[in-house]
C-alpha positions as CSV (number, residue, x, y, z in Angstrom):
1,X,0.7,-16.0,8.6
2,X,1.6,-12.9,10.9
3,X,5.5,-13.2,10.3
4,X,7.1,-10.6,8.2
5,X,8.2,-13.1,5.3
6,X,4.1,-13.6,5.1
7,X,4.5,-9.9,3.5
8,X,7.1,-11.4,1.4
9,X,4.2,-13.8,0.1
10,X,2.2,-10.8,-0.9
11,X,4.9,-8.7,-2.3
12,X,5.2,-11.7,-4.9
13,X,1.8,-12.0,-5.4
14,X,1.8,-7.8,-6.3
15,X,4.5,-8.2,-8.6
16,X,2.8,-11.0,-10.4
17,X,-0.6,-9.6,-10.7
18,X,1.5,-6.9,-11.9
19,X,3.2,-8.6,-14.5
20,X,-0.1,-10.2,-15.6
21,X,-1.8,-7.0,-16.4
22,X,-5.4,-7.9,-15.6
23,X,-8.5,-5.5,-16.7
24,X,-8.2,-4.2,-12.9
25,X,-4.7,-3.1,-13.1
26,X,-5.5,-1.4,-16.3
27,X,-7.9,0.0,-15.3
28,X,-6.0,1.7,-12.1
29,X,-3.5,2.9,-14.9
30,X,-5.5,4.6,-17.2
31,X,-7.3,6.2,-14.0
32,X,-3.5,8.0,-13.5
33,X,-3.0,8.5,-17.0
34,X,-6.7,10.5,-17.3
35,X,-5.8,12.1,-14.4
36,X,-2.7,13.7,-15.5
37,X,-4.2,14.5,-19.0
38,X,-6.8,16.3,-16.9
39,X,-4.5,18.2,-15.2
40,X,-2.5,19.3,-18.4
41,X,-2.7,23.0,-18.8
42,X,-5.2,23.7,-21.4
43,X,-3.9,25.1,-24.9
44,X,-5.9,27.0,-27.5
45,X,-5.4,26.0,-31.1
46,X,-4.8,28.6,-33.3
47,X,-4.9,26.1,-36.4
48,X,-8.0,24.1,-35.9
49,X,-11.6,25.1,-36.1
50,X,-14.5,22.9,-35.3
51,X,-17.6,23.5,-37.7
52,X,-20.9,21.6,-36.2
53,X,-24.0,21.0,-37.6
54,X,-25.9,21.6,-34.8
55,X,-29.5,21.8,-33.9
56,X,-30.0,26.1,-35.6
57,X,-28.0,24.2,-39.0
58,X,-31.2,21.1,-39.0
59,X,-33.5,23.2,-38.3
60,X,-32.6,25.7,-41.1
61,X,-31.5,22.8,-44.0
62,X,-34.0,20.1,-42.6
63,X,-33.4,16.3,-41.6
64,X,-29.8,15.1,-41.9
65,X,-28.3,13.7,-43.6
66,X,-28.7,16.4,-45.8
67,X,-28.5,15.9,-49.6
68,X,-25.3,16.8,-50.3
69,X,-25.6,20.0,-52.7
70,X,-26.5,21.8,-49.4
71,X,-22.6,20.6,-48.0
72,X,-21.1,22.3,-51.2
73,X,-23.1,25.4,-50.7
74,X,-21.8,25.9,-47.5
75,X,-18.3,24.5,-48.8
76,X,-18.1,27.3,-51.5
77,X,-19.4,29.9,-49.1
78,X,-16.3,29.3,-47.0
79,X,-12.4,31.3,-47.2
80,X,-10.4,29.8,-50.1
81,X,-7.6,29.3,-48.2
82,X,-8.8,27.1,-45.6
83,X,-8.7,23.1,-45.7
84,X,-11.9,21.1,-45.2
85,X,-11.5,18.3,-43.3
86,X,-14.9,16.3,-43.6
87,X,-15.6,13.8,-40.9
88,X,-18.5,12.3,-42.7
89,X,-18.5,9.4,-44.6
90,X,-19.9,9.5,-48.2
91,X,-19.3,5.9,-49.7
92,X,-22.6,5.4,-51.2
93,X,-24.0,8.1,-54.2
94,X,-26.1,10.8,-53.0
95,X,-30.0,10.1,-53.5
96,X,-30.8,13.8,-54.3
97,X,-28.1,14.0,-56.9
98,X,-25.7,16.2,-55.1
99,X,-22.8,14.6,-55.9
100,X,-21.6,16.7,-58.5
101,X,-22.4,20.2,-56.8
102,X,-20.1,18.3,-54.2
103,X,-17.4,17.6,-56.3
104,X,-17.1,20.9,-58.0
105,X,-16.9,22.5,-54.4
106,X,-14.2,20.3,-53.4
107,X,-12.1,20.8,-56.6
108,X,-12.0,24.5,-55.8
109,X,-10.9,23.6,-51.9
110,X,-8.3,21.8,-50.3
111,X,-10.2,19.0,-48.4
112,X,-10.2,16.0,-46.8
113,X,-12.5,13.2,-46.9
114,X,-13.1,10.5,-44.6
115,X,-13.7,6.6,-44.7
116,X,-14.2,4.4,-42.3
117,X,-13.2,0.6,-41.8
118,X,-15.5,-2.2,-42.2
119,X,-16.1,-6.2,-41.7
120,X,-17.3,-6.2,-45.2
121,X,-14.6,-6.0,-47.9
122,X,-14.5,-3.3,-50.1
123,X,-14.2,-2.8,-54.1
124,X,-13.0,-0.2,-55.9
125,X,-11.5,2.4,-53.6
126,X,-10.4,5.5,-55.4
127,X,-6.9,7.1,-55.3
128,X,-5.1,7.8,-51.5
129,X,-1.2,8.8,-50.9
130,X,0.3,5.4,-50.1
131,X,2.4,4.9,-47.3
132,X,6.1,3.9,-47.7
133,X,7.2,1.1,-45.3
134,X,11.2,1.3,-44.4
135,X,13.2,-1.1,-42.7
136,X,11.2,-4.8,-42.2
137,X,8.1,-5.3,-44.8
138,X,5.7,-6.7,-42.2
139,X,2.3,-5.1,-41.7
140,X,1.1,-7.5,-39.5
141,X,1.5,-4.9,-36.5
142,X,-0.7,-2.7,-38.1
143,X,-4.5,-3.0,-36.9
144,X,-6.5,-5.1,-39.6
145,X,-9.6,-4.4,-41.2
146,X,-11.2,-7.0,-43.9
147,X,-12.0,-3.3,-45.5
148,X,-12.9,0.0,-46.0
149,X,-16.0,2.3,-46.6
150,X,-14.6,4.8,-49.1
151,X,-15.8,7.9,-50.2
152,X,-17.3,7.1,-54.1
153,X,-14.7,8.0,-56.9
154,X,-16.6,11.2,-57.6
155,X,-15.7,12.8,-54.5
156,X,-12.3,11.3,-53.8
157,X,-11.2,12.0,-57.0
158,X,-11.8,15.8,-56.2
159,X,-10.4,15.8,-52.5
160,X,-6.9,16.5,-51.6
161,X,-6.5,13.0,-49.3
162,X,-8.6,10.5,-47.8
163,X,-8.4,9.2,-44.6
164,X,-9.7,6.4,-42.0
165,X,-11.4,7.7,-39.2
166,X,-10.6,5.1,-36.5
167,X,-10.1,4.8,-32.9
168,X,-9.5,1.9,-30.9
169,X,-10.9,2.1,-27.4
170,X,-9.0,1.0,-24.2
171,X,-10.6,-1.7,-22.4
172,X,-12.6,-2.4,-20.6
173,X,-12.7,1.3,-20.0
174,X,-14.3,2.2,-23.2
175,X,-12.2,5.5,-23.3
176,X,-10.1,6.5,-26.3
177,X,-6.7,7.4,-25.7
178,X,-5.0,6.6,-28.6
179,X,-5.4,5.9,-32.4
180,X,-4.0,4.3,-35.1
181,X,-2.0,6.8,-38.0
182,X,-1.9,3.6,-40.2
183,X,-4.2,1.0,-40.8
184,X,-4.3,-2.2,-42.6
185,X,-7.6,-2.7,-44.8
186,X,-7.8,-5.8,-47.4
187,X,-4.1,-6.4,-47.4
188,X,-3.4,-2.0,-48.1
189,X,-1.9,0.6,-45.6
190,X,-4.4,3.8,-45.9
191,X,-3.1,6.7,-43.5
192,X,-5.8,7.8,-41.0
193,X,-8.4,10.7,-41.2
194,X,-6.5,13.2,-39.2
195,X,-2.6,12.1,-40.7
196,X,-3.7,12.7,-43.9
197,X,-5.2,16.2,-42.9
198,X,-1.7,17.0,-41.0
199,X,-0.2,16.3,-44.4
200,X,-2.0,18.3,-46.7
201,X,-1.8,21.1,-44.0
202,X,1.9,21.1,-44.2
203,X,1.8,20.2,-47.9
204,X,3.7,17.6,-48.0
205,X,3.1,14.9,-50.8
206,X,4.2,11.5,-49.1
207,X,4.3,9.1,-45.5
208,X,6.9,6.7,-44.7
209,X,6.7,4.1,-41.9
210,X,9.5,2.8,-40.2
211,X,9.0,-1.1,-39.0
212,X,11.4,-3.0,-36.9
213,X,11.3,-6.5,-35.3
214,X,9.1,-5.1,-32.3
215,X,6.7,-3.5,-34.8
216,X,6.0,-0.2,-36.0
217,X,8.9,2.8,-34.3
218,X,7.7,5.6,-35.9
219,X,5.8,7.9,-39.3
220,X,6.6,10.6,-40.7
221,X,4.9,13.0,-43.0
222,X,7.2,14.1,-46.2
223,X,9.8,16.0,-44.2
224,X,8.7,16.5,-41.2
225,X,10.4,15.2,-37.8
226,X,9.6,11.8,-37.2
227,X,6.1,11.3,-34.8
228,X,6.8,7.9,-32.9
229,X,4.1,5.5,-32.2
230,X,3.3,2.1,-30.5
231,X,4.3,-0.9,-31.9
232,X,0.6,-0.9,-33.7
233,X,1.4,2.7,-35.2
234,X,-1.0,4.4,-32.2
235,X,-0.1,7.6,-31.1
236,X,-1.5,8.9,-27.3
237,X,-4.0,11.8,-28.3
238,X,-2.9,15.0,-26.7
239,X,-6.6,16.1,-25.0
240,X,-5.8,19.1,-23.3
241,X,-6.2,21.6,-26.5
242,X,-9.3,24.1,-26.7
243,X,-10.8,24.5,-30.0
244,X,-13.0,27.8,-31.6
245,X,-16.3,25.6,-32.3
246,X,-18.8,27.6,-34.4
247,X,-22.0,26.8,-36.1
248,X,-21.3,25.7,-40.2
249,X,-24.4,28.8,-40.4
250,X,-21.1,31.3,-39.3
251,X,-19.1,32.7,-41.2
252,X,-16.1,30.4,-41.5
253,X,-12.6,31.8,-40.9
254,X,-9.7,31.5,-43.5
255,X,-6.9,29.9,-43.8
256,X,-7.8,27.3,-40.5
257,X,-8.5,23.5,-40.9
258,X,-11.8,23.4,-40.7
259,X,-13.5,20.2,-39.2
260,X,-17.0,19.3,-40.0
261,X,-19.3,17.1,-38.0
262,X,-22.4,16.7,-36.5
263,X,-23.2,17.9,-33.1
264,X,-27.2,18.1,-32.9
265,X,-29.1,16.2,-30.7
266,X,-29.5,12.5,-31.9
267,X,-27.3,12.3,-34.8
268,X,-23.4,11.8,-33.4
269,X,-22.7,10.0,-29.8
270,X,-20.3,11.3,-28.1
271,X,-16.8,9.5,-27.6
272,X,-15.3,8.7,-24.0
273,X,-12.1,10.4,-23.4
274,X,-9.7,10.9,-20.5
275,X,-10.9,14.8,-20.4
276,X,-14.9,13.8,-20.8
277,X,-17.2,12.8,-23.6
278,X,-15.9,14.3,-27.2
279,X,-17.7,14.5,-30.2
280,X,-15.9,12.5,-33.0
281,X,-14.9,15.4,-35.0
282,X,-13.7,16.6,-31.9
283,X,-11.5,14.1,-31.0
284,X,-10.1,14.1,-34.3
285,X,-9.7,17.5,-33.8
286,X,-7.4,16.9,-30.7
287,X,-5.4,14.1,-33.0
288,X,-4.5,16.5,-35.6
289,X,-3.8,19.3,-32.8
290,X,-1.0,16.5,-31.7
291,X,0.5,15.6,-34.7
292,X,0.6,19.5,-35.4
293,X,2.2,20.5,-32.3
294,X,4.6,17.7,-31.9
295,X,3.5,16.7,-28.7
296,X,4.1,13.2,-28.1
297,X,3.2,10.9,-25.0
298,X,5.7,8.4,-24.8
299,X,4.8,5.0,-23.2
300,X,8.7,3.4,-23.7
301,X,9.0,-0.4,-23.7
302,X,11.4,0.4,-20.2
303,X,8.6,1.9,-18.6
304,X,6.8,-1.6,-17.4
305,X,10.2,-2.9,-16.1
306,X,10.4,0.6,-14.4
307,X,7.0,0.2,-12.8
308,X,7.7,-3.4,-12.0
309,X,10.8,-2.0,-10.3
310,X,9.1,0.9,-8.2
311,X,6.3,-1.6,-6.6
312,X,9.2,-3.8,-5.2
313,X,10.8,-1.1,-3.7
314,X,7.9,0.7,-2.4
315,X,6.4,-2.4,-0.7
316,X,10.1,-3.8,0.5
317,X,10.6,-0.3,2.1
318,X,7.1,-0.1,3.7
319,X,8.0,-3.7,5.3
320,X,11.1,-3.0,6.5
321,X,9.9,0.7,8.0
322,X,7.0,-0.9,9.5
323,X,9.0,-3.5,10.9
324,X,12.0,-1.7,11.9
325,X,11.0,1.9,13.0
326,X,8.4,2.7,15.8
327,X,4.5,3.2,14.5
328,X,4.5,6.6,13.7
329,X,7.8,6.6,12.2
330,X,6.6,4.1,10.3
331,X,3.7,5.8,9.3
332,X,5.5,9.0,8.5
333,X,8.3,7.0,6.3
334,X,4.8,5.6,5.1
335,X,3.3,8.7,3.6
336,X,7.2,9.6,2.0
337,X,7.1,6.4,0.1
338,X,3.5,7.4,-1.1
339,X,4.2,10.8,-2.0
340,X,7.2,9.2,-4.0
341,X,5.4,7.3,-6.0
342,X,3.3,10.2,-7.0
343,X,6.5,12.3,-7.4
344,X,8.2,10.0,-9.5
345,X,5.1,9.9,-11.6
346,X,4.9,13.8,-12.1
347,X,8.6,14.0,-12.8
348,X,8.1,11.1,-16.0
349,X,5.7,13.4,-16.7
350,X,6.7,16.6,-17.1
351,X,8.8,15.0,-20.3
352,X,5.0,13.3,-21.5
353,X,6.6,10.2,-20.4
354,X,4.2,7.8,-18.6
355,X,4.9,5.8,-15.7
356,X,2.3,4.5,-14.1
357,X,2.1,4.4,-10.1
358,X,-1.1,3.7,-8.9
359,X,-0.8,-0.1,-8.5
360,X,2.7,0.7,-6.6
361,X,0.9,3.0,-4.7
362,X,-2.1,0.4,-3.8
363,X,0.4,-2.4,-3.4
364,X,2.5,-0.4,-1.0
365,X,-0.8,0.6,1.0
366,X,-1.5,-3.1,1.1
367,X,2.1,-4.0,2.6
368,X,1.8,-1.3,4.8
369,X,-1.5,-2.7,6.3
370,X,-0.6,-6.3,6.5
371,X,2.8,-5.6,7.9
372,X,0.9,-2.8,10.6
373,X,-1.6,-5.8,10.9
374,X,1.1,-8.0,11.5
375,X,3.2,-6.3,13.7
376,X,0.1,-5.1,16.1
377,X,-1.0,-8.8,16.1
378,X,2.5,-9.7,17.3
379,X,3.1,-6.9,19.5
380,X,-1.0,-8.3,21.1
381,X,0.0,-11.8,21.4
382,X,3.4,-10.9,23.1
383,X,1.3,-8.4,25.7
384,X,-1.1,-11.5,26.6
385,X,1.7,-13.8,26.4
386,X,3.6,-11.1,29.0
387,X,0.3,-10.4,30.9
388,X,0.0,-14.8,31.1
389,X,3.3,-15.3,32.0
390,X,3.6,-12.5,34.8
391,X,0.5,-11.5,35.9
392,X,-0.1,-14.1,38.8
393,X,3.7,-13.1,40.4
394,X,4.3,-9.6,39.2
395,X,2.7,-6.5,40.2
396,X,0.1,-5.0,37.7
397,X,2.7,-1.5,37.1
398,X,5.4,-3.9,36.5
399,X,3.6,-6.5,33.8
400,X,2.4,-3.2,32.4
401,X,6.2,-2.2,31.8
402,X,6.9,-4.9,30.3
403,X,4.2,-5.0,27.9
404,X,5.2,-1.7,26.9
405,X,8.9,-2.2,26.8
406,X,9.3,-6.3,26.3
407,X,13.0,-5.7,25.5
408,X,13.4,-5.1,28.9
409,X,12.7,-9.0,28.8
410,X,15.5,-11.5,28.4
411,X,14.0,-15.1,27.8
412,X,16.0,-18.1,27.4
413,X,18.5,-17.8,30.9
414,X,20.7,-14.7,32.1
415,X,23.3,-14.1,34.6
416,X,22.1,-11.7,37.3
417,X,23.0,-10.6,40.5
418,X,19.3,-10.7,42.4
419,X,17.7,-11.0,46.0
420,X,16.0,-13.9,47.4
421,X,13.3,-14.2,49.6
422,X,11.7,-17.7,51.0
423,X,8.7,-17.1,53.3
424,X,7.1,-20.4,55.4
425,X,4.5,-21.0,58.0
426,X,5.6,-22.1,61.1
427,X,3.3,-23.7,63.8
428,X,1.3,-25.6,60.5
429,X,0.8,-28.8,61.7
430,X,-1.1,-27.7,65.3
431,X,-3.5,-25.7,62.6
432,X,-3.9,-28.4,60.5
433,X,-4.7,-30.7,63.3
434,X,-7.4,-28.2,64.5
435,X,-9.2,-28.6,61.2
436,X,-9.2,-32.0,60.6
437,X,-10.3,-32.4,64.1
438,X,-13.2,-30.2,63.2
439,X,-13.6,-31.9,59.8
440,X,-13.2,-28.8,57.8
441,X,-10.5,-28.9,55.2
442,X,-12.3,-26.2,53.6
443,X,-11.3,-23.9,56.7
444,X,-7.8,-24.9,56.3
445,X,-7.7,-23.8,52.6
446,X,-9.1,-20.3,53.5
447,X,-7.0,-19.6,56.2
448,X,-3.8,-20.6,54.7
449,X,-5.3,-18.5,51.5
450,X,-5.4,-15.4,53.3
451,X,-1.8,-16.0,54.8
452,X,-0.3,-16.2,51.2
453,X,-3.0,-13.3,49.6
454,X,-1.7,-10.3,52.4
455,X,1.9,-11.2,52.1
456,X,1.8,-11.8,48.4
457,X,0.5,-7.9,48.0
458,X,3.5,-7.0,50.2
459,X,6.1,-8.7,48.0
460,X,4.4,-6.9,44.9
461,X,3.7,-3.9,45.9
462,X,7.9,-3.5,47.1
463,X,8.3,-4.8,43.1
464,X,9.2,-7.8,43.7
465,X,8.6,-11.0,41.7
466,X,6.7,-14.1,43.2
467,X,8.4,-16.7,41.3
468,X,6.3,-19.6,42.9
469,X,4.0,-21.3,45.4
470,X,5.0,-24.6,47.4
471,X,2.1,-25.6,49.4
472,X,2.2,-22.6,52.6
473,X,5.5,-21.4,50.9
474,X,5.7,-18.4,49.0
475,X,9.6,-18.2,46.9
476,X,10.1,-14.6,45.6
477,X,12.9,-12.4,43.9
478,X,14.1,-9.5,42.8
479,X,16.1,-7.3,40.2
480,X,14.2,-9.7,37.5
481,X,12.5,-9.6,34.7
482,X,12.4,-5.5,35.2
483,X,16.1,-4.6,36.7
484,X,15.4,-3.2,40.3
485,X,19.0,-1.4,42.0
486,X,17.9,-1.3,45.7
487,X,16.7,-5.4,45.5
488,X,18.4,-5.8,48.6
489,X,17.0,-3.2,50.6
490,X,13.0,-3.9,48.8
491,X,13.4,-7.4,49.8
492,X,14.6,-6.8,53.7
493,X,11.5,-3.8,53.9
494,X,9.0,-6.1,52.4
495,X,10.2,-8.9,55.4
496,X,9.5,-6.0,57.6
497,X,6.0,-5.7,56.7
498,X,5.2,-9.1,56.8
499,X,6.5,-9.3,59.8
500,X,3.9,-6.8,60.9
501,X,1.5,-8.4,59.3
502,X,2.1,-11.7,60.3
503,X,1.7,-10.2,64.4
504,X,-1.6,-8.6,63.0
505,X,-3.1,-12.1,61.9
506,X,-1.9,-13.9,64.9
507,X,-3.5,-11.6,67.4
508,X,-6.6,-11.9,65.4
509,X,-6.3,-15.8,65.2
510,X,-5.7,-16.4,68.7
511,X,-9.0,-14.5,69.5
512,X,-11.3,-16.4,66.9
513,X,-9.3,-19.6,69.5
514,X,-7.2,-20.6,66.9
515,X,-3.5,-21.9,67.7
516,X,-0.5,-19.7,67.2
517,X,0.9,-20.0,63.9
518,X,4.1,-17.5,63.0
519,X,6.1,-17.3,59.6
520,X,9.7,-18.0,58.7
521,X,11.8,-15.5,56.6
522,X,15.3,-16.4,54.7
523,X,16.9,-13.8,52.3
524,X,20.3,-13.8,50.5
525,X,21.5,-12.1,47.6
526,X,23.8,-13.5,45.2
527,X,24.2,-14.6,41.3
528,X,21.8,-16.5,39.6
529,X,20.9,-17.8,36.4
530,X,17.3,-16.0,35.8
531,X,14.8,-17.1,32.7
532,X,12.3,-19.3,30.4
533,X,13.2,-22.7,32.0
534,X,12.0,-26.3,31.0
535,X,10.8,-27.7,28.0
536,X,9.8,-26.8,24.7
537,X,6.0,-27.5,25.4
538,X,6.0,-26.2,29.0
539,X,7.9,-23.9,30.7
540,X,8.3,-21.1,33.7
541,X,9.9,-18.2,34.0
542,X,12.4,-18.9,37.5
543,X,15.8,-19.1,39.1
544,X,18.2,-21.4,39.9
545,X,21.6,-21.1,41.6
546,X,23.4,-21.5,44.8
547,X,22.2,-17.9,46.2
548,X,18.5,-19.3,45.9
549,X,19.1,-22.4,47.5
550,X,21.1,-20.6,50.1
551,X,17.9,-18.3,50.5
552,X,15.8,-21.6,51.3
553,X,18.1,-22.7,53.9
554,X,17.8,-19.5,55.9
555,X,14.5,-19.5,56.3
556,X,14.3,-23.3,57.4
557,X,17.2,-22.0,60.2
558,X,15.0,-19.5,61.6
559,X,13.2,-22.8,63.7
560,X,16.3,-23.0,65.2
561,X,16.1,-19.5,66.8
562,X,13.3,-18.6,69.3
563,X,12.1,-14.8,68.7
564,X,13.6,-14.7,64.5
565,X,11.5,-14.4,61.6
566,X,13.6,-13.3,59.6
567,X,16.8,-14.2,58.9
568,X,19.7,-12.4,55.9
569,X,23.2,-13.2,54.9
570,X,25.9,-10.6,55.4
571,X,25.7,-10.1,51.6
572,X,22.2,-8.7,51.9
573,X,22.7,-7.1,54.8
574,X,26.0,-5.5,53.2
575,X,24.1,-4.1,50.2
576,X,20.9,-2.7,52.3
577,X,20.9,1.3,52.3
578,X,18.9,1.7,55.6
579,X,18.3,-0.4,58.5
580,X,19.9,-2.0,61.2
581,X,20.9,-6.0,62.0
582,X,21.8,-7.6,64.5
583,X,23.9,-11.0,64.0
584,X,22.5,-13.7,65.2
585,X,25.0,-16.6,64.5
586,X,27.5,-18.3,62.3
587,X,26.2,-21.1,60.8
588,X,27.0,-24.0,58.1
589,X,23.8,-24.9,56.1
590,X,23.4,-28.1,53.8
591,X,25.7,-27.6,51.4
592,X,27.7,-25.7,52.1
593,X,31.0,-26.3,53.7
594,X,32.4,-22.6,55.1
595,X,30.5,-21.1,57.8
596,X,28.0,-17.9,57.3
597,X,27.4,-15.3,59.2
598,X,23.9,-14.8,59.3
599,X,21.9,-11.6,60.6
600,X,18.3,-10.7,61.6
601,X,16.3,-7.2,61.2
602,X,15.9,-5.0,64.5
């Protein structure tokens, strides 16, 4: 699984687990989409004012919830042309008969009461501003409640609209970054807590609701420009607004919408949100700030095809960089494709349109290390398979360049023109008789050992190529695998030194009583067909042609010669750049039916 289509395999997988959306993935895009809220640049509302009942407002008026003649007091202290938006729910009568200080108080004020949805149905719910369906009369995209806790006839008889204070968080984040305008309670669209306060704010008297076949497109308050939603009537709060927060003991300012709630310790829990834990007035403080302002953050239906879209390319253009440029091109192009994805991101963006990018940016990260994976796994098994196949007959420098170049490589056969070097030990047979006479076979092997070791490290340390071994034989080339231009010349100098060496270990044999034993040298150049040769299970890298064979036979001819070691054809000696020759003879060698000049090495 280290091919590149293996990557292919996991680009699928990506775009699948994509497609299936799992809590994981979601949870990767709402980490972006908190993120960018965060970064929003914070905007102060000059509309909305947040009135807490905080710990100095308990402590003055006693335990809470407080009986609810103290609420109007404070209600008729306020500016008369403000509108109170209560966020507290007051569906059951009041216990210390405040309910009609409450009322009075709210008939002189605009306000807004609250209810809140409930698994229990509800009876007698008092009047609310309906909301107007056009185009397809299906609420079954709406969000469903069995039905509501309302404020008691008393008080929402005096207020100027009710609404449902609802949120629906994201899972399995628990944040809330959205709500519902509309809901559905016991079979009746009620508008929500902070839509109802938009409208009386703008005093307008109505909502309509436009429903198509893919659910809800948009609502709109009287005459206002339209405020699209989800297909469930959501719309993405806007949670980058700053709001004046004061004590409800303060003075309250005129002609703001005031929103009550409870902020002392114990009483309210704060809400989750994308720009940290809200109180719930709060948050539908930052709702109303966004249907105010206009701001919407689109989520289109294209947007998941576009995401879909931007992983695949992302992750097909990390493969094919890995794959096809060197590594840190590869990891530059890498970074690019990163940064892109975070660029195209902030550019949807700028327009409130989000496009998530984190799982294309994940995905692509994942690509890029399998494929890097991949490719150094490759690139490791072709080094060993290098350092295997050439590490017993080429030089340690020269396996090394190949390893780092292995283009420089040409398997499967090639036409070269190369030099050809067979190398034999003449005067065997006396030797071998010597040890078997002395019944030590293991003496043989050590001696004929050392032969082959010294002039092996002369053959690769002129860069040429031992090809193989046949029994006191050493076969040997050059100008392949690694192209070498003065072949002729290396191949002629390294018969020199072997030469030398081969008068070095026969004075040194001779005085350990030894007999004389001397070496045999044939070398021809010529064109050959060099490569990976055999089978598909087993193969070597090695030569075949007439020049080699031709090589062979010139080193079996120097028997015939008393006083040469070495014997060349006029082809090598032709192409050697220093170095004199003497010819020795014209001959005609097995195989061959022209005669050859033939020359040895001063």
């Amino acid at each position: 699984m280290t091919k590149w289509w293996s990557v292919l395999f996991t680009i699928v997988i990506l775009a699948g687990i994509k497609i299936w959306n799992p809590d994981p993935v979601k949870s990767l895009r709402y980490i972006q989409y908190d993120y960018l809220q965060s970064q929003q640049e914070v905007i102060k509302s000059e509309d909305i004012v947040l009135v807490n009942i905080d710990e100095k407002a308990i402590q003055k008026e006693g335990q809470y919830p407080w009986p609810r003649d103290i609420v109007a007091k404070y209600i008729n202290q306020g500016p008369p042309n403000s509108l109170y938006a209560l966020n507290m729910l007051y569906s059951e009568e009041d216990r210390f008969k405040g309910d009609l200080q409450l009322q009075q108080a709210l008939l002189n004020k605009a306000a807004v009461l609250s209810s809140a949805p409930t698994n229990q149905l509800s009876e007698g719910v008092g009047v609310f501003v309906g909301v107007a369906t056009l185009g397809e009369q299906n609420h079954d995209w709406l969000y469903k409640f069995p039905g509501l806790l309302y404020p008691i006839d008393t008080l929402s008889s005096a207020a100027y609209g009710v609404g449902a204070t609802v949120s629906i968080p994201d899972q399995p984040s628990g944040v809330v970054r959205r709500a519902p305008l509309v809901i559905n309670a016991n079979g009746v669209q009620y508008p929500s807590f902070p839509l109802d306060v938009t409208r009386v704010f703008a005093g307008e008297p109505s909502y309509q609701m436009k429903v198509g076949s893919n659910g809800v497109e948009w609502v709109r308050i009287g005459r206002q420009p339209v405020t699209t939603t989800n297909s469930f009537g959501e719309l993405n709060i806007s949670f980058w607004n700053q709001f004046e927060q004061i004590s409800i003991l303060d003075p309250l300012p005129d002609g703001k919408i005031l929103i009550f709630g409870v902020t002392a310790e114990g009483y309210s829990n704060p809400v989750p949100t994308p720009t940290g834990a809200k109180y719930p007035h709060e948050v539908q403080g930052h709702l109303v700030q966004t249907l105010i302002s206009g701001v919407q953050i689109q989520e289109p239906d294209w947007s998941a095809i576009a995401e879909l879209g931007l992983l695949l390319v992302l992750c097909l253009s990390m493969l094919v960089a890995v794959y096809v440029l060197p590594t840190t091109v590869s990891a530059l192009v890498g970074v690019l494709l990163l940064g892109a994805s975070y660029g195209v991101s902030q550019h949807f963006w700028n327009s409130l349109v989000f496009v998530d990018t984190t799982f294309s940016f994940f995905g692509s990260l994942i690509v890029f290390a399998q494929s890097s994976f991949n490719k150094y796994y490759t690139t490791f098994k072709q080094k060993e398979q290098i350092k295997k196949q050439f590490g017993t007959y080429l030089s340690p420098d020269l396996v090394k360049q190949l390893q780092d170049n292995p283009d420089m490589l040409v398997l499967g056969g090639q036409r070269k023109e190369m030099t050809f070097l067979f190398m034999d030990i003449c005067g065997f047979t006396p030797v071998s008789e010597f040890y078997k006479n002395k019944n030590d076979p293991e003496g043989l092997v050590e001696l004929i050992n050392m032969y082959l070791d010294r002039m092996t490290k002369i053959i690769l340390n002129n860069g040429g190529t031992i090809d193989k071994y046949m029994g006191d034989c050493i076969m040997a080339f050059w100008n392949a695998p690694l192209d070498c231009k003065d072949h002729a010349t290396l191949a002629v100098k390294s018969a020199r030194e072997i030469s030398i060496a081969a008068d070095e270990l026969i004075e040194q044999l001779e005085e350990e009583g030894l007999p004389r034993i001397d070496v045999g040298i044939g070398i021809n150049t010529g064109d050959c067909i060099v490569g990976n040769m055999g089978s598909e299970v087993r193969f070597d890298y090695s030569v075949i042609g007439d020049a080699v064979n031709l090589a062979s036979r010139l080193e079996g001819q120097t028997r015939n010669y008393d006083g040469v070691r070495v014997l060349l054809s006029a082809r090598t000696a032709g192409q050697c750049k220093e170095g004199l020759f003497t010819k020795v003879d014209s001959i005609t060698v097995k195989g061959k039916s022209e005669a050859i000049e033939v020359f040895t090495i001063n």
